[in-house]
C-alpha positions, 0 to 999 in steps of 0.5 A: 615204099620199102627200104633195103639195105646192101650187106656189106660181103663185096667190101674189103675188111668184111669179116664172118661177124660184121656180115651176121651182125649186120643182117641181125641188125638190119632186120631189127631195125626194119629193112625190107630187105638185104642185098648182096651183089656178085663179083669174081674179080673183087674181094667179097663173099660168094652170094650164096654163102652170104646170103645164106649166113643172113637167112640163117640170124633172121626170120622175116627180112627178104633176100636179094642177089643184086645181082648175080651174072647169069650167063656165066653159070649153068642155069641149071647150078642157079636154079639149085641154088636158088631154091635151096635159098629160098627153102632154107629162108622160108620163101624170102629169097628173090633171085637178081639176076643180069649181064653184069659188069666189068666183063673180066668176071667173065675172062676168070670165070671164064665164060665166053663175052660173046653171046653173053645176052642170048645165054642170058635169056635161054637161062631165063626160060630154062629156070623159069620152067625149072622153078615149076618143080618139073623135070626138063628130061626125060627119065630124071627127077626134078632139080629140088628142093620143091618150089617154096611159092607156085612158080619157084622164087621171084625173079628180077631183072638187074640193068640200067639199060633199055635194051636189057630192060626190055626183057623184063616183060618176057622174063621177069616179075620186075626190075632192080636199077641203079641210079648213082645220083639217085636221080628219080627222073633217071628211075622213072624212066628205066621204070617206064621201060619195064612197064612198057615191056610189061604192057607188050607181053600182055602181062597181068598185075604190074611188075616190081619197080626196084631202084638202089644206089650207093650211101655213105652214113657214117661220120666221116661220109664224103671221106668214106665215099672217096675212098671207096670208090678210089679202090673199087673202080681203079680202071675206069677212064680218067676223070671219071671216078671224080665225075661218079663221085660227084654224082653221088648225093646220098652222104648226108641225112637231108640227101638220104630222106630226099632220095626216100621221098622222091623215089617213093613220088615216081611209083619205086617200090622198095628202095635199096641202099648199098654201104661202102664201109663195112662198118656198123656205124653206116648201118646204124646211120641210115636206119637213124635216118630213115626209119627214127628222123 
């Protein structure tokens, strides 16, 4: 199983240097891959441009929009931007995309909530037959760069949900979840939704099994943890902050290597950690963990 780690671009206090040095860093350290989420309402970076500046300090370490909010952009402007990436990296891009949430991203993009999962899939099918290289209307060229790979950048579908998850087999080249409690049971299942739908499609090969959750690895950890998530989700019912934070586990290096072990045993295939300090000490921490215990 792979190991990818979150870049820190959708956390308050981030800076240009700490996202460079954090993608140098990751990629010497042996990640798999960097992963930058997108949100409208929130501070943070644009997922092009940071994922841009990443690609532009290393040379092997993939790329990952985990994930944008597909309906809220013209499928067209993604397709650009998604092969533009994708060229600029050397074919080490993979476009996540979803639903999103919360919904207020959609009321400042704006974009309408309702009908939000039929213009989700139409921009599926829409970027799918524009990463051919091909031209939808008569008369005009070709959105470009030209696809890197046959059939443009790899596409994967971010949701917790079976009923959006069902759509990978239609859609997609596989899944990338979200477990709070890193529960591998929880994963298996979302897997097993994808499968499913991989199986109805009559797809060939097997889909790509993501999962990822929240870690905290610095010294102060649980502390760190508290008080991101205390900014971060100011608006949910109460109590529930509190219920979330318990769920999460990942905050000490015994909970970190279980969590790689046991995704590894239910068949994931890259594991992705997502910081929530934007500090060099958690980056270090969990490479100390994961790749030097």
């Amino acid at each position: 199983m792979e190991i990818g780690v979150g870049l820190p671009t959708n956390l308050r206090g981030t800076n240009k240097e700490l996202v460079l040095r954090w993608a140098a860093t990751a990629e010497a350290a042996g990640f798999a891959s960097l992963c930058m989420g997108e949100r409208l309402t929130y501070s943070g970076y644009d997922w092009v441009l940071a994922l841009t500046a990443a690609a532009a300090v290393t040379q092997k370490i993939r790329l990952l929009s985990n994930v944008i909010i597909l309906p809220i952009h013209p499928p067209g402007v993604v397709a650009k931007q998604a092969l533009s990436l994708d060229d600029f990296s050397g074919g080490r891009f993979s476009l996540g995309v979803g639903l999103g949430t919360p919904l207020d991203d959609y009321d400042v993009a704006p974009s309408p909530r309702a009908g939000r999962g039929k213009r989700f899939e139409e921009s599926l099918r829409t970027i799918r037959e524009l990463f051919k290289g091909e031209s939808l209307l008569p008369g005009t060229r070709a959105i470009g760069p030209a696809p890197v790979r046959k059939g443009g950048p790899e596409i994967l579908l971010g949701s917790n949900g079976p009923k959006a998850l069902r759509r990978a087999g239609a859609f997609t080249d596989g899944a990338v979840t979200w477990s709070f409690s890193a529960d591998p049971a929880e994963a298996r299942r979302m897997f097993d939704v994808v499968e499913d739908s991989w199986r109805e499609h009559g797809r060939t090969g097997r889909p790509r099994l993501v999962c990822g959750c929240y870690y905290s690895a610095g010294p102060r950890a649980r502390e760190d943890l508290t008080a991101y998530f205390r900014e971060y989700y100011p608006n949910v019912l109460p109590g529930q902050v509190e219920q979330l934070l318990a769920a999460v586990r990942t905050v000490t290096p015994e909970a970190i290597r279980d969590t790689v072990k046991r995704m590894e045993d239910v068949g994931c295939d890259e594991f992705i950690f997502v910081p929530v300090k934007p500090d060099m000490v958690h980056l270090e921490g969990l490479a100390e963990i994961v790749f030097r215990a």
